[in-house]
Biotite code that builds the C-alpha atoms (Angstrom):
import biotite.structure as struc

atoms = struc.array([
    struc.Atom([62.293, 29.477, -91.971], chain_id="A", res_id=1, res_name="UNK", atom_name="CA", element="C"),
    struc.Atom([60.658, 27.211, -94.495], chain_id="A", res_id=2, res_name="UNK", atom_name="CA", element="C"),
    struc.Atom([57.216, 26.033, -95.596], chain_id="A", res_id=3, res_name="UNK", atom_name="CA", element="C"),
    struc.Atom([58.336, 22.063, -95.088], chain_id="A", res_id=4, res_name="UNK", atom_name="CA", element="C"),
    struc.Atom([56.293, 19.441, -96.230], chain_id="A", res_id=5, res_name="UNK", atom_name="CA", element="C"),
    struc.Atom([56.379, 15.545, -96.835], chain_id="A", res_id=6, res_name="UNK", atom_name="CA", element="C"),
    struc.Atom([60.010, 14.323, -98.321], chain_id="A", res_id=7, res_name="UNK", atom_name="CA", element="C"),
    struc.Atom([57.940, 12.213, -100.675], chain_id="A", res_id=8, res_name="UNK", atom_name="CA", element="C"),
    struc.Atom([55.164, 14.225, -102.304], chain_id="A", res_id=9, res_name="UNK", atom_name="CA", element="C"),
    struc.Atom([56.969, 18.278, -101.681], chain_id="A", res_id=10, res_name="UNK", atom_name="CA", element="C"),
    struc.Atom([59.861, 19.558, -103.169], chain_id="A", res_id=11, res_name="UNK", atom_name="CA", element="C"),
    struc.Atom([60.016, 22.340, -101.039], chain_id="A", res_id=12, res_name="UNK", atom_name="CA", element="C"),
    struc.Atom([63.440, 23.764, -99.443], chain_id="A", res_id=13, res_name="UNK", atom_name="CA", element="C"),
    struc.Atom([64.760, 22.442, -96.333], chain_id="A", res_id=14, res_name="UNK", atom_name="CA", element="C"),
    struc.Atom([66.168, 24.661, -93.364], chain_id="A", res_id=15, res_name="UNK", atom_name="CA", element="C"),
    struc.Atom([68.145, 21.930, -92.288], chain_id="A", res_id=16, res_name="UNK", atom_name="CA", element="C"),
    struc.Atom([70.043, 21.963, -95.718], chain_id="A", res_id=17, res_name="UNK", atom_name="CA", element="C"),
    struc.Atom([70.349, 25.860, -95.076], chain_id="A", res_id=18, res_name="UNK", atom_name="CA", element="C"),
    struc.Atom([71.775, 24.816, -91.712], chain_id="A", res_id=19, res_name="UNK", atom_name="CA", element="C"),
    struc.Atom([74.967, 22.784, -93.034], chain_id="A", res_id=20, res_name="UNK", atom_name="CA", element="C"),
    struc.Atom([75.562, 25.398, -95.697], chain_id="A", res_id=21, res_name="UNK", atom_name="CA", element="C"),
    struc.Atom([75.506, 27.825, -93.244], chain_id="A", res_id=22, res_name="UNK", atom_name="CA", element="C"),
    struc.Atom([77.900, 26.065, -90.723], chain_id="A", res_id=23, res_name="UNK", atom_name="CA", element="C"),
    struc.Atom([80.124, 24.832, -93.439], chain_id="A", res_id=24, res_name="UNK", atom_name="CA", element="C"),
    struc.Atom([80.731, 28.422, -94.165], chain_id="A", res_id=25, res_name="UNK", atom_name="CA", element="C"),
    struc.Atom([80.744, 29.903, -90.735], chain_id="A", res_id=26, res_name="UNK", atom_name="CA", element="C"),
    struc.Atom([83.548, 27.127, -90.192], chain_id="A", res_id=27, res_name="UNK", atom_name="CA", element="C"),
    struc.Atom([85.061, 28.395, -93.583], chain_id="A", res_id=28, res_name="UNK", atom_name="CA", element="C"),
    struc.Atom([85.609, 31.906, -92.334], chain_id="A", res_id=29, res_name="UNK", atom_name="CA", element="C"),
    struc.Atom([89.504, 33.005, -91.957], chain_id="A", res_id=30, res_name="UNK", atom_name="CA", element="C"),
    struc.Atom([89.762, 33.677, -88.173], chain_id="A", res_id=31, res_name="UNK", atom_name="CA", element="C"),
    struc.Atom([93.383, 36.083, -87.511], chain_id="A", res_id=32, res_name="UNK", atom_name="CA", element="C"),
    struc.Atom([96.000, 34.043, -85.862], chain_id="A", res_id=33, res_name="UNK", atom_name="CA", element="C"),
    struc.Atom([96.550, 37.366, -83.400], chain_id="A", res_id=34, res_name="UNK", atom_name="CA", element="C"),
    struc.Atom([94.197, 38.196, -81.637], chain_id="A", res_id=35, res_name="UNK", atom_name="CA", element="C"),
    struc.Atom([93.197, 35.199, -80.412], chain_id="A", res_id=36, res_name="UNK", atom_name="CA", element="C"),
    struc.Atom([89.456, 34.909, -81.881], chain_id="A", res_id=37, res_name="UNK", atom_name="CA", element="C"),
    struc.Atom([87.158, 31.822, -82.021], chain_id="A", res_id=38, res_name="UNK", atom_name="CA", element="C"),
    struc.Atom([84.188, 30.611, -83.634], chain_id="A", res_id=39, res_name="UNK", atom_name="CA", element="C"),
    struc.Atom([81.895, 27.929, -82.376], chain_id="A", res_id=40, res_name="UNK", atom_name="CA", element="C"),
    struc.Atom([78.464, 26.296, -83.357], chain_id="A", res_id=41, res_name="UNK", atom_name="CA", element="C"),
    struc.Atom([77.753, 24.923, -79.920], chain_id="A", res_id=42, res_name="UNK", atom_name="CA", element="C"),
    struc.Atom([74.187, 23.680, -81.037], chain_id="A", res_id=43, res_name="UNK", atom_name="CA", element="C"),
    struc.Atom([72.494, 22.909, -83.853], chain_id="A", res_id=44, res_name="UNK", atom_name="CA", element="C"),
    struc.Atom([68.513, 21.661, -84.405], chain_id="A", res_id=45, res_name="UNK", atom_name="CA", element="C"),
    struc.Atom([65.900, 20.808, -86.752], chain_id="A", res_id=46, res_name="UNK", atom_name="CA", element="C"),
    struc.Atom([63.026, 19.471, -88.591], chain_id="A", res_id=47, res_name="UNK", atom_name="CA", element="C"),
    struc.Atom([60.595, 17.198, -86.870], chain_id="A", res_id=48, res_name="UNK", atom_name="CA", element="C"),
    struc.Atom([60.622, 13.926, -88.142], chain_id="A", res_id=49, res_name="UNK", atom_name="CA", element="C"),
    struc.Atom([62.299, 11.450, -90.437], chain_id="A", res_id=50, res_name="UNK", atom_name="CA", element="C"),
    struc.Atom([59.898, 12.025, -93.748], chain_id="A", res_id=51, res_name="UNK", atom_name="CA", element="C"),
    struc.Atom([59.209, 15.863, -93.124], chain_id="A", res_id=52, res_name="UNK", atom_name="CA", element="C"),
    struc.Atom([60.966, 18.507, -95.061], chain_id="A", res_id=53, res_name="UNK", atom_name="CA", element="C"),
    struc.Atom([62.249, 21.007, -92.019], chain_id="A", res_id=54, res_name="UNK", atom_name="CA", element="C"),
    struc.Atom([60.333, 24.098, -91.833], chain_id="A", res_id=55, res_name="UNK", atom_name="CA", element="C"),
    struc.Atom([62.383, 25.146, -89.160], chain_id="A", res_id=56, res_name="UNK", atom_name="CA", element="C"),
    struc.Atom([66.079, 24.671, -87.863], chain_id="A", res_id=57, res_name="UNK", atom_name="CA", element="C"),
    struc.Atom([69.043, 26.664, -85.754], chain_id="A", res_id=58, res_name="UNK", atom_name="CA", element="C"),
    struc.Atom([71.894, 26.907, -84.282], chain_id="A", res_id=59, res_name="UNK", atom_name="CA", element="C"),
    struc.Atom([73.834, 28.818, -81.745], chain_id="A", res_id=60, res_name="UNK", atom_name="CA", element="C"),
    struc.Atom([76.850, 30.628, -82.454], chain_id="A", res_id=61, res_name="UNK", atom_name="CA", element="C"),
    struc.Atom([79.987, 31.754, -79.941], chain_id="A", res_id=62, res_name="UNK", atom_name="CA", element="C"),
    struc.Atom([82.189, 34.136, -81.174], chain_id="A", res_id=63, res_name="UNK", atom_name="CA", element="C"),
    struc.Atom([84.896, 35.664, -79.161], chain_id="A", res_id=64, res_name="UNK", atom_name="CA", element="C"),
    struc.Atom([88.095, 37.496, -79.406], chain_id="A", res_id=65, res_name="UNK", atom_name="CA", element="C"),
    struc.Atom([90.612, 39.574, -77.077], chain_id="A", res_id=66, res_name="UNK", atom_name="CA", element="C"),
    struc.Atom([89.772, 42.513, -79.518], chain_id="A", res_id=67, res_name="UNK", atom_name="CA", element="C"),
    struc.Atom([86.234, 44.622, -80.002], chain_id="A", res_id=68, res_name="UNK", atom_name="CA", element="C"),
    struc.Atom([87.107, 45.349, -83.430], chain_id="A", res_id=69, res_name="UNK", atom_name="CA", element="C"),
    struc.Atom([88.378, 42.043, -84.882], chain_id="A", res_id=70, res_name="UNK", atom_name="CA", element="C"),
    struc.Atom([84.781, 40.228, -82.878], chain_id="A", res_id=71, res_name="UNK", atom_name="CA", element="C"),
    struc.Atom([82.791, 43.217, -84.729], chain_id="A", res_id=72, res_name="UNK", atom_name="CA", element="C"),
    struc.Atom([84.651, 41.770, -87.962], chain_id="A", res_id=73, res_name="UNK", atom_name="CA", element="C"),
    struc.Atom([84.204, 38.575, -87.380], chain_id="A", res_id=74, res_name="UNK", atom_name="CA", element="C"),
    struc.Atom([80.567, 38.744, -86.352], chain_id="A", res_id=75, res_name="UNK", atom_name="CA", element="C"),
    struc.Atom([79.779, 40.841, -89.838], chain_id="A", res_id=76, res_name="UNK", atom_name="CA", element="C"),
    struc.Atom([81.163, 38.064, -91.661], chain_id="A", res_id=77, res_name="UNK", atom_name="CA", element="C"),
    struc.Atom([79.047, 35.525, -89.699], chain_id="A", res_id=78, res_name="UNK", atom_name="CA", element="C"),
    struc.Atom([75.935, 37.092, -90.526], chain_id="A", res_id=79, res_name="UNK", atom_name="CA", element="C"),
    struc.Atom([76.493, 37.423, -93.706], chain_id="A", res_id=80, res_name="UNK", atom_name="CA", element="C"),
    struc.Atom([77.115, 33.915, -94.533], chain_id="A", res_id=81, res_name="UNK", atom_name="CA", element="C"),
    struc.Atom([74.404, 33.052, -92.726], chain_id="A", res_id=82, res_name="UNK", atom_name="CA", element="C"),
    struc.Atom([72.000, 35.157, -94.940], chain_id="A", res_id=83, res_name="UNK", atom_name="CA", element="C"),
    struc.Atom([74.075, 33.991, -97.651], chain_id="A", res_id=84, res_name="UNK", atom_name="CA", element="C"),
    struc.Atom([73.279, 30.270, -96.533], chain_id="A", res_id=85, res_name="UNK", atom_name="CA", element="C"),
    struc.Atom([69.799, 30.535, -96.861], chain_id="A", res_id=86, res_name="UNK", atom_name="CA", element="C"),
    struc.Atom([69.421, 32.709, -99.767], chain_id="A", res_id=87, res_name="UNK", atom_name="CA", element="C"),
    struc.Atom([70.912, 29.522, -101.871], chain_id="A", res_id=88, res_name="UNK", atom_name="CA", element="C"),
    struc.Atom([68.922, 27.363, -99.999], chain_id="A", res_id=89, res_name="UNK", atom_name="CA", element="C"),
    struc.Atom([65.868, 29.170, -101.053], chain_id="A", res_id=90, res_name="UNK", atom_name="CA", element="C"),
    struc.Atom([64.656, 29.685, -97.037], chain_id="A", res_id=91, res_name="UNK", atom_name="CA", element="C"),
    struc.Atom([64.881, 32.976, -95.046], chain_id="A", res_id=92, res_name="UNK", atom_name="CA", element="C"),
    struc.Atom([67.190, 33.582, -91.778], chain_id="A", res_id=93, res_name="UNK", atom_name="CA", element="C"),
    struc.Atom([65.969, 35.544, -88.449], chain_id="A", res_id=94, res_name="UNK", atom_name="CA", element="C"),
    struc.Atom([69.653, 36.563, -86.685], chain_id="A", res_id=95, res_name="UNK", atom_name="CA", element="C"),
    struc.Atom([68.955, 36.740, -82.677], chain_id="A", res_id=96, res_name="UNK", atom_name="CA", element="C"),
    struc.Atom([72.023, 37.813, -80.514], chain_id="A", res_id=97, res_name="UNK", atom_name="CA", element="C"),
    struc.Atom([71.467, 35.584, -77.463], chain_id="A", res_id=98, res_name="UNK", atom_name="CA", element="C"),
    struc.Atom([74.451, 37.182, -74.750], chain_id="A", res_id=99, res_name="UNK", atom_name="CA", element="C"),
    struc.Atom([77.343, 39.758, -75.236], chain_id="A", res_id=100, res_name="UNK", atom_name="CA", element="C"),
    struc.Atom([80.740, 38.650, -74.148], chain_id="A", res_id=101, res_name="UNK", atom_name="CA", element="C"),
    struc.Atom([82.723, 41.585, -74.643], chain_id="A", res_id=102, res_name="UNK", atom_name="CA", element="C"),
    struc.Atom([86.653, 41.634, -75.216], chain_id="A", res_id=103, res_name="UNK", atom_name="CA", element="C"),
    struc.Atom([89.373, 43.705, -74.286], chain_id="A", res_id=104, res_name="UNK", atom_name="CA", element="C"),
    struc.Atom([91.864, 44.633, -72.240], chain_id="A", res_id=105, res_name="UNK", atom_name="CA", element="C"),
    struc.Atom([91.053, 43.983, -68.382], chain_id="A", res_id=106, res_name="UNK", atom_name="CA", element="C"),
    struc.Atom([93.614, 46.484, -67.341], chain_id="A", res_id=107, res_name="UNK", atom_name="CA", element="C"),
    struc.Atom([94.800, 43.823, -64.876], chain_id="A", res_id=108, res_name="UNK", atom_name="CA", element="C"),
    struc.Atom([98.146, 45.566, -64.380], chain_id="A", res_id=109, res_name="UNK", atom_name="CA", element="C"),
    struc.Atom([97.066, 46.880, -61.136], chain_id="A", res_id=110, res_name="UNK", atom_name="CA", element="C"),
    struc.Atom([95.873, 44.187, -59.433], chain_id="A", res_id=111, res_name="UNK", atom_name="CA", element="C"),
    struc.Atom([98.318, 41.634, -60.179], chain_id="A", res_id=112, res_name="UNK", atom_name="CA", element="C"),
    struc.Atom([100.876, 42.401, -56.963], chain_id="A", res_id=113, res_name="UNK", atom_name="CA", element="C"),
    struc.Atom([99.053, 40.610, -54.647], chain_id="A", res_id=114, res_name="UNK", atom_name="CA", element="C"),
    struc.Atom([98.329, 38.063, -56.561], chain_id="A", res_id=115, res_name="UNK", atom_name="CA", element="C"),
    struc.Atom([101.470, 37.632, -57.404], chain_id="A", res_id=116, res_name="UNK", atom_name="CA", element="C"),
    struc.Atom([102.436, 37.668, -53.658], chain_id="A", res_id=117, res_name="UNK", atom_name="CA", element="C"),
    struc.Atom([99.838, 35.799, -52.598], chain_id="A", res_id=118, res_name="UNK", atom_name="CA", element="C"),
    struc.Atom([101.057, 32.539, -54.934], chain_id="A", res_id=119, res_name="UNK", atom_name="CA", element="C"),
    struc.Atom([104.618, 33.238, -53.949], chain_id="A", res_id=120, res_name="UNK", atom_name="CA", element="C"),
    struc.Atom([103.778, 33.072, -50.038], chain_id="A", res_id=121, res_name="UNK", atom_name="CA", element="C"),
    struc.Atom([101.784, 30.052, -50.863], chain_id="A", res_id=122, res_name="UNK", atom_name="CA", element="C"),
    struc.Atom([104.406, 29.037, -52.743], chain_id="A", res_id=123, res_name="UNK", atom_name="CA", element="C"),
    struc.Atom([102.162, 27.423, -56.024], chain_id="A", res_id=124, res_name="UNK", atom_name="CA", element="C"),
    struc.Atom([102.619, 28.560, -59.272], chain_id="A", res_id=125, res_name="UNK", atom_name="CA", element="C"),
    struc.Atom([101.008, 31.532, -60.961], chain_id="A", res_id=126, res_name="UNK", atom_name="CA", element="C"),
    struc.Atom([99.840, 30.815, -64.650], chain_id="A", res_id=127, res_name="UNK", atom_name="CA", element="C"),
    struc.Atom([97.999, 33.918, -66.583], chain_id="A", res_id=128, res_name="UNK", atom_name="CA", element="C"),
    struc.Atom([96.046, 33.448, -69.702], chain_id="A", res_id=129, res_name="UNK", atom_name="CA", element="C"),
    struc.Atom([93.399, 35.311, -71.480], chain_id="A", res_id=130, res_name="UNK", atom_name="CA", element="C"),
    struc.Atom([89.806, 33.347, -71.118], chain_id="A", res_id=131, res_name="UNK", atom_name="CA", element="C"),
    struc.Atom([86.172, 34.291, -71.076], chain_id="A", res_id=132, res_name="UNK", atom_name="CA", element="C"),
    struc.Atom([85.026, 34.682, -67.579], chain_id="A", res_id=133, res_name="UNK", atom_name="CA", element="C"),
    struc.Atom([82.922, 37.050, -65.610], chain_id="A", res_id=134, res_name="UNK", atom_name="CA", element="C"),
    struc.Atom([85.722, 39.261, -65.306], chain_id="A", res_id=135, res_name="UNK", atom_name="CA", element="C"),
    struc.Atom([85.052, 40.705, -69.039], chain_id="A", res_id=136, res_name="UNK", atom_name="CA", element="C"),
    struc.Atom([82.217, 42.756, -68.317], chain_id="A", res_id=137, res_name="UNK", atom_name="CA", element="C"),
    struc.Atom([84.454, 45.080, -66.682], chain_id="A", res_id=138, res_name="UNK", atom_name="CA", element="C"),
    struc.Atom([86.171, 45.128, -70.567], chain_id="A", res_id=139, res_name="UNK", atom_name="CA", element="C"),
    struc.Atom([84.108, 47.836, -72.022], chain_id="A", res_id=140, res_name="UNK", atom_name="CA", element="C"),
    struc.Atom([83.974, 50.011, -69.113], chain_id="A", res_id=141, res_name="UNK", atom_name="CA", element="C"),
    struc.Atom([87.853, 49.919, -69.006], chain_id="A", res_id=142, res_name="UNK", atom_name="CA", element="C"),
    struc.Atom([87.399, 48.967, -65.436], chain_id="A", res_id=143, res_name="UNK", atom_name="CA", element="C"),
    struc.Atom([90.446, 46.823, -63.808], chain_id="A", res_id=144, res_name="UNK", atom_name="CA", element="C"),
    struc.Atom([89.651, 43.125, -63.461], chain_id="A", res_id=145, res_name="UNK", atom_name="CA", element="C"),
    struc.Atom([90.740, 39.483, -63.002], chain_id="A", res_id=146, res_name="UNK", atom_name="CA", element="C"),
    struc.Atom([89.168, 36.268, -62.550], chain_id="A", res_id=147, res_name="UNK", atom_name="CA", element="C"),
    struc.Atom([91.230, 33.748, -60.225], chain_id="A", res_id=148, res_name="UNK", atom_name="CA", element="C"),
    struc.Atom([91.072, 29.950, -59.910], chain_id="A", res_id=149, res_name="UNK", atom_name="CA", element="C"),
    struc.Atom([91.486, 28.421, -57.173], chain_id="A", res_id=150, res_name="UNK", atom_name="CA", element="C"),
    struc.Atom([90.875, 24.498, -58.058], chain_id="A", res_id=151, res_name="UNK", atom_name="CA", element="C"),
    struc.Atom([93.129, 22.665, -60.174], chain_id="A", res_id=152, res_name="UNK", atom_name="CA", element="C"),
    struc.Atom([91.043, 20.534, -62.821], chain_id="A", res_id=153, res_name="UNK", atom_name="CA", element="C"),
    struc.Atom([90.613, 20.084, -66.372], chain_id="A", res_id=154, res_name="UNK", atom_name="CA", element="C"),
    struc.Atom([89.039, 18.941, -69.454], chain_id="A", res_id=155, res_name="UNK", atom_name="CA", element="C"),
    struc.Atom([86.496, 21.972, -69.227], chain_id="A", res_id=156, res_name="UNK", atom_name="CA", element="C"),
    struc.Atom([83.110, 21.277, -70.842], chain_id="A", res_id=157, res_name="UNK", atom_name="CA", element="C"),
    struc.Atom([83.356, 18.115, -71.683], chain_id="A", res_id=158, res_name="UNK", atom_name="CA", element="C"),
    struc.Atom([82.163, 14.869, -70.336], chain_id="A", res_id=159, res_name="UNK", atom_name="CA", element="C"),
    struc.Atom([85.219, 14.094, -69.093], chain_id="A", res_id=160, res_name="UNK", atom_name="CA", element="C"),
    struc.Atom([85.925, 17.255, -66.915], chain_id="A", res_id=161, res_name="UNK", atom_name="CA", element="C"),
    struc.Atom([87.117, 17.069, -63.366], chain_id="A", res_id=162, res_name="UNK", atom_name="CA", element="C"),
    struc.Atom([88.472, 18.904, -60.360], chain_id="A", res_id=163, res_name="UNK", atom_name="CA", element="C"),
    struc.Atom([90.431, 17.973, -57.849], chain_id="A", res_id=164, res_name="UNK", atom_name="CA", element="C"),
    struc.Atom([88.553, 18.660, -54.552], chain_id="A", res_id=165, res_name="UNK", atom_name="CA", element="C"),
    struc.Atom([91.621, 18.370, -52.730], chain_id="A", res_id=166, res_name="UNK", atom_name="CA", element="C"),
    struc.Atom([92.604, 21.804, -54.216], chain_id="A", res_id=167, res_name="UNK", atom_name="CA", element="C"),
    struc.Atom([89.906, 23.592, -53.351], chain_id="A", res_id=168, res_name="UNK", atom_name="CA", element="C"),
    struc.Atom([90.991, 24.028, -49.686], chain_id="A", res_id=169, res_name="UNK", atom_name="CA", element="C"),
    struc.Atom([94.423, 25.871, -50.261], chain_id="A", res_id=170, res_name="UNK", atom_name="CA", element="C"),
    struc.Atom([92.777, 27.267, -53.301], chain_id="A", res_id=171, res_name="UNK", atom_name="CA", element="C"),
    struc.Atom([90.365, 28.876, -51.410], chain_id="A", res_id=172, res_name="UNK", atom_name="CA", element="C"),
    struc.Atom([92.926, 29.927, -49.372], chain_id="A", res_id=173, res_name="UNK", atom_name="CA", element="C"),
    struc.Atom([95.049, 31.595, -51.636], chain_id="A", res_id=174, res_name="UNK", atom_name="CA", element="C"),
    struc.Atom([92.123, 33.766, -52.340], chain_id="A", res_id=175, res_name="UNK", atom_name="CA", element="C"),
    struc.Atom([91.457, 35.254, -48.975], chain_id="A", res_id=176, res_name="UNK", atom_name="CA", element="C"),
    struc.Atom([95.227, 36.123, -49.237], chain_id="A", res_id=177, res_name="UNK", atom_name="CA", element="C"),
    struc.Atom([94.443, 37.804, -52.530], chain_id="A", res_id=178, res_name="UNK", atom_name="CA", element="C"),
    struc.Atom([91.813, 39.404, -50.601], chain_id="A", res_id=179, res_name="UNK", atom_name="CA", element="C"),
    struc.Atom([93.820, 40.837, -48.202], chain_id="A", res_id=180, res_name="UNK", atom_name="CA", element="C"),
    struc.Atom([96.881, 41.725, -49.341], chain_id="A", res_id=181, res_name="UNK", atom_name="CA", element="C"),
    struc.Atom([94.357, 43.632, -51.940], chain_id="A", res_id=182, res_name="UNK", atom_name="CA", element="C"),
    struc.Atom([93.036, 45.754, -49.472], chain_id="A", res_id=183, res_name="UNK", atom_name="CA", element="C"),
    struc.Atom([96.235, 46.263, -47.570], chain_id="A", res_id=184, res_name="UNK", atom_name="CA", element="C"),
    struc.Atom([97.265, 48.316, -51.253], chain_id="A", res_id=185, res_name="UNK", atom_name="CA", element="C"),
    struc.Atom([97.557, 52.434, -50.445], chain_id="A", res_id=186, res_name="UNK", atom_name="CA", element="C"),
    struc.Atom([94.611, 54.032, -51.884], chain_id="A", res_id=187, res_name="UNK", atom_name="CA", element="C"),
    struc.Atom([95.303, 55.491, -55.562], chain_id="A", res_id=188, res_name="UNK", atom_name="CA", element="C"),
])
């Protein structure tokens, strides 16, 4: 936050200048090759007109990564350069954690059989990859989960995403087959 003012007759600092420090240097911060861990300024406002200082700007942050401790890194880091960001820009910073995405292992071991079966009786192919889904809030609970797709699209989040609604059918499908070849499993 900033006291603003006109661009002509103040010389007062501008959040919005704190704002592009601050992502310059988020986007400046060495993320480790393994575990896979991300950074990304999804939005980023300010300022209310064209010949007013901005008293006010912000942005939202994602960070994410397959480890606890490397995210906990990461998002120390973050913060700081935020604070660091507006320190030099002479404005001051209020840090708000909007959602909690936790990461970890999903202990999926146990419930990949019949998924695995399921896709070979189907006969379609079986891809695994780590992602951030609803499935990760079983992460720090060390509770075993999976999330399953069952469309085949792409281009996720951008204009130009799609799905094929012919897929949805079989993939819908191969789900109640994960379903029930699930609970078909011996009790542990």
């Amino acid at each position: 936050l900033g006291p603003g003012g006109h661009s002509w007759g103040d010389q007062a600092p501008s959040t919005l200048h704190a704002l592009g420090r601050a992502i310059s240097a988020l986007y400046a911060l060495p993320l480790p090759p393994t575990p896979r861990t991300t950074l990304n300024v999804g939005v980023a406002s300010g300022g209310t007109s064209v010949n007013s200082i901005a008293a006010s700007a912000e942005l939202l942050l994602d960070l994410r990564s397959l480890d606890p401790e490397a995210l906990g890194k990461l998002d120390r880091r973050a913060v700081s350069a935020l604070h660091a960001a507006a320190r030099e820009a002479g404005v001051t910073v209020r840090v708000e954690q909007v959602g909690d995405r936790p990461g970890g292992d999903l202990h999926s071991a146990a419930l990949m059989p019949p998924i695995r079966e399921a896709a070979r009786e189907i006969r379609t192919d079986l891809r695994t990859a780590a992602s951030s889904t609803d499935a990760n809030a079983a992460a720090p609970h060390g509770l075993p989960a999976v999330a399953i797709g069952v469309y085949r699209g792409g281009n996720a989040h951008r204009l130009d995403e799609w799905v094929q609604t012919s897929s949805l059918e079989p993939g819908l499908n191969f789900l109640r087959r994960v379903v029930e070849l699930y609970q078909q499993q011996p009790v542990a």
